[in-house]
Phi, psi and omega in degrees: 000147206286148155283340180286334182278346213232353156248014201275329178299299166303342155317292185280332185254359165305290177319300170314262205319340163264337172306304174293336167276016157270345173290170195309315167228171173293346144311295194294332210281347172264328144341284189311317170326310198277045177211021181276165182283031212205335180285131194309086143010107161098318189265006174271228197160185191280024167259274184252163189229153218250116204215109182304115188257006185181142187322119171071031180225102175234138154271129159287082203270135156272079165269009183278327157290146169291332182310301191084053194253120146312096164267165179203121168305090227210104187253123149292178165290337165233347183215151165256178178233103186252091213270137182069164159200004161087210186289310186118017176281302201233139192273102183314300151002307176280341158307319191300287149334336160262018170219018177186106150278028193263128172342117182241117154289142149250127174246140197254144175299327174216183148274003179323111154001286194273038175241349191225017184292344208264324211299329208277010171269326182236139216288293190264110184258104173239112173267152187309172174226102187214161181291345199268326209290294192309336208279299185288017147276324195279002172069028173252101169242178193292167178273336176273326154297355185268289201314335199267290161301330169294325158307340162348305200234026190281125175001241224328355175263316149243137138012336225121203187258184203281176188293171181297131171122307213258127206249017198221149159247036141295063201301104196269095181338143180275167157234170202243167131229078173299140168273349202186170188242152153243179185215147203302134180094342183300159209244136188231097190273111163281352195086093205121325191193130206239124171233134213246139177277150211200137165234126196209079192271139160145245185010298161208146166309351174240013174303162175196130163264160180239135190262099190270090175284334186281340180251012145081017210245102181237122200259123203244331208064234196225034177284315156230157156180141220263087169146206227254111218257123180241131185253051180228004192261149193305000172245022195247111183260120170242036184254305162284344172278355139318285207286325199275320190288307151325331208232326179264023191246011174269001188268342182313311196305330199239018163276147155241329188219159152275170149185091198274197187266324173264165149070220173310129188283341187229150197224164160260164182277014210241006160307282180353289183297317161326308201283316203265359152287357184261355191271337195286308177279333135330276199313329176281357221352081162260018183224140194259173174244162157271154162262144191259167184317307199278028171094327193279162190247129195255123158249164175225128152255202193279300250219341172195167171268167193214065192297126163260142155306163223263352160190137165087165188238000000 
């Protein structure tokens, strides 16, 4: 795809997508998402809804949940890519299948309950090999990330009703099986299409973005994304997501999109650089927070927020 072309596309779908996070709540506002022109006809279901953001590029949007969480399809000529695989209410596989019969790896951006819910679907799972990856395929987390996910599938948390098949609002943490490991820098040939590995820590110790270099295409995950950006859960470093934000943000010159983990699926690239001035003045604290009920310091910039632990970083 042309660049003159490609941004004119991010541009117009910048514009949806903020039109719609204008609405009165985040329930309507994800309504209006699933009614944009870009969404792909026929390959979601009453979960998800599915949009093409870019050749051989699909989001899998949950928008009926509050996470709002993103996955994204990214098919070659011999092989797919499935980055995320979302919460696990509705099985993401079979969307996956109305949009590729091609062998599909999955790889996850972080291990967070809503990025792996998915994974029990597909025979090849590969995560960094690392302790934080292993502890969360065995479904073993902190009681303050459990506490957090049981609330998942509470009303005020979803949308309308829940998907077809699921009869409980019980949210049950997932489990795994990784086949294989990947490492930071491996280059992953779909055929066609080379996609480069980014170990990118600090979220969680096993975060990682994916690099589409030649299509200018950077999978940010929950490294970024256009909303309330969270550094607060107890594996969360933010001397290293500091440092992870220093290191993609040199990718910027030769970026055309985000296509992050939450919310709107495309952010501009030119955040990135937002974010690590918003990280610089945090630290320096020349920006004050509010505190929030749960103790914690919420700073807001123009394009996103930022949740901290409640002192000291």
């Amino acid at each position: 795809m042309k660049a003159g072309f490609a941004r004119a596309l991010v541009l117009s779908l910048l514009a949806v997508f903020t039109s719609a996070a204008s609405a009165e709540s985040w329930c309507n506002a994800s309504t209006a998402i699933g009614h944009v022109a870009v969404e792909v006809d026929g390959a979601g279901d009453d979960w998800f809804k599915v949009f093409a953001v870019y050749s051989g590029v699909f989001a899998i949007s949950e928008p009926r949940q509050a996470e709002g969480v993103n996955s994204y399809l990214i098919v070659g000529s011999q092989r797919a890519l499935l980055f995320d695989s979302g919460l696990g209410v509705g099985r993401i596989s079979g969307v996956v299948r109305k949009l590729t019969s091609l062998p599909v790896t999955v790889i996850n951006s972080h291990t967070h309950f809503d990025h792996v819910g998915g994974n029990e679907e597909f025979a090849d799972v590969r995560n960094l090999d690392d302790p934080y990856s292993a502890a969360s395929a065995r479904g073993e987390i902190t009681e303050e990330l459990a506490a957090y996910a049981r609330r998942t599938l509470d009303e005020d948390n979803v949308c309308g009703p829940l998907p077809a098949g699921v009869t409980s609002r019980e949210y049950v943490i997932p489990k795994w099986s990784i086949a294989a490991h990947v490492r930071d820098g491996e280059m992953l040939d779909l055929g066609g299409r080379s996609i480069e590995v980014i170990r990118t820590p600090g979220h969680t110790p096993d975060s990682i973005c994916l690099l589409d270099r030649a299509n200018g295409l950077l999978f940010t995950g929950d490294t970024y994304y256009s909303g309330e950006i969270y550094l607060w859960a107890p594996e969360t470093s933010v001397a290293d997501y500091t440092a992870s934000i220093d290191k993609i943000v040199g990718l910027e010159p030769d970026l055309i999109q985000l296509l992050t983990g939450h919310g709107a699926p495309i952010a501009e690239t030119g955040h990135l650089v937002k974010l690590q001035r918003a990280l610089e003045a945090i630290k320096a604290a020349t920006v004050k927070p509010e505190l929030t009920t749960e103790g914690r310091r919420l700073f807001r910039f123009d394009h996103f927020s930022i949740l901290m632990h409640g002192s000291g970083n």
